[in-house]
C-alpha positions as CSV (number, residue, x, y, z in Angstrom):
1,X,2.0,37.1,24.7
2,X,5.0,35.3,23.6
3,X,4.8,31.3,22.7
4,X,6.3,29.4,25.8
5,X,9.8,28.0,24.5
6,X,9.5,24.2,24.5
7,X,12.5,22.1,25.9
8,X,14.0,19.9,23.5
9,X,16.8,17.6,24.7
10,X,17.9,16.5,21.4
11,X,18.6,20.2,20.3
12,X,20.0,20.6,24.1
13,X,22.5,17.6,23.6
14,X,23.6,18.9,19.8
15,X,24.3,22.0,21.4
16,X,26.5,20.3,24.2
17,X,28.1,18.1,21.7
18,X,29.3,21.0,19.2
19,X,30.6,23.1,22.3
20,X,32.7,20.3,23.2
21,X,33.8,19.9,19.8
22,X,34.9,23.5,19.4
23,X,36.8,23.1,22.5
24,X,38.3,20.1,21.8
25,X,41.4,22.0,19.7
26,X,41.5,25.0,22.2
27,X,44.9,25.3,23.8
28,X,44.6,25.1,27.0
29,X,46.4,27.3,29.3
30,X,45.1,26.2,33.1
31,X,48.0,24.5,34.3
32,X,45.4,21.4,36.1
33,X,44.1,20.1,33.0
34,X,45.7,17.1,31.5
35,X,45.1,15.9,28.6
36,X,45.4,11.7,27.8
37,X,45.8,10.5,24.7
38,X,46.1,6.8,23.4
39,X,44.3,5.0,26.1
40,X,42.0,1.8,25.4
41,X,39.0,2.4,23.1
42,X,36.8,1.0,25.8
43,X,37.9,3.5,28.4
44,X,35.1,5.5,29.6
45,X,34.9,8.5,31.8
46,X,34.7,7.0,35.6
47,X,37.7,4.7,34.5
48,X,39.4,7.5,33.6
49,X,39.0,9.0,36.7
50,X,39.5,6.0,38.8
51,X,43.2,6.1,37.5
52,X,43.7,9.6,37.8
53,X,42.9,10.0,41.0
54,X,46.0,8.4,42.3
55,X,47.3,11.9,41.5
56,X,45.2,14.1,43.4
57,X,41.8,15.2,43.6
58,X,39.4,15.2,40.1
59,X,37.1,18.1,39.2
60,X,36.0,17.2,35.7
61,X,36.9,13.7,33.4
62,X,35.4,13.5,29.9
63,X,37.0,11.1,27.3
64,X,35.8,12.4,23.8
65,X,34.5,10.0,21.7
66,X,35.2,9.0,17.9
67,X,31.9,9.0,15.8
68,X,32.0,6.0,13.4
């Protein structure tokens, strides 16, 4: 028998983080996305969205964050 895989959410969230990261420089070709740059450096995601939904509806808002 097999050892059960254990969940580890560090290794989860690494995983997540370098996904996003590869992505990051992808051009994007679906003509909904918009991309924002040189906003304040305390903007967060639901802000982001706040604004943008003066526009239309919001499926997805994620403002990438520098690491320091």
């Amino acid at each position: 028998m097999a050892p059960k895989k254990v969940f580890n959410l560090a290794d989860k969230l690494r995983m997540l983080k370098l996904k996003d990261a590869d992505k990051e420089e992808e051009k994007v070709i679906d003509p909904y996305t918009v991309k924002v740059r040189k906003f304040h450096s305390e903007m967060n995601d639901r802000d982001l969205q706040e604004i943008m939904q003066a526009y239309g509806p919001i499926s997805r808002c994620r403002v990438p964050m520098d690491q320091e």
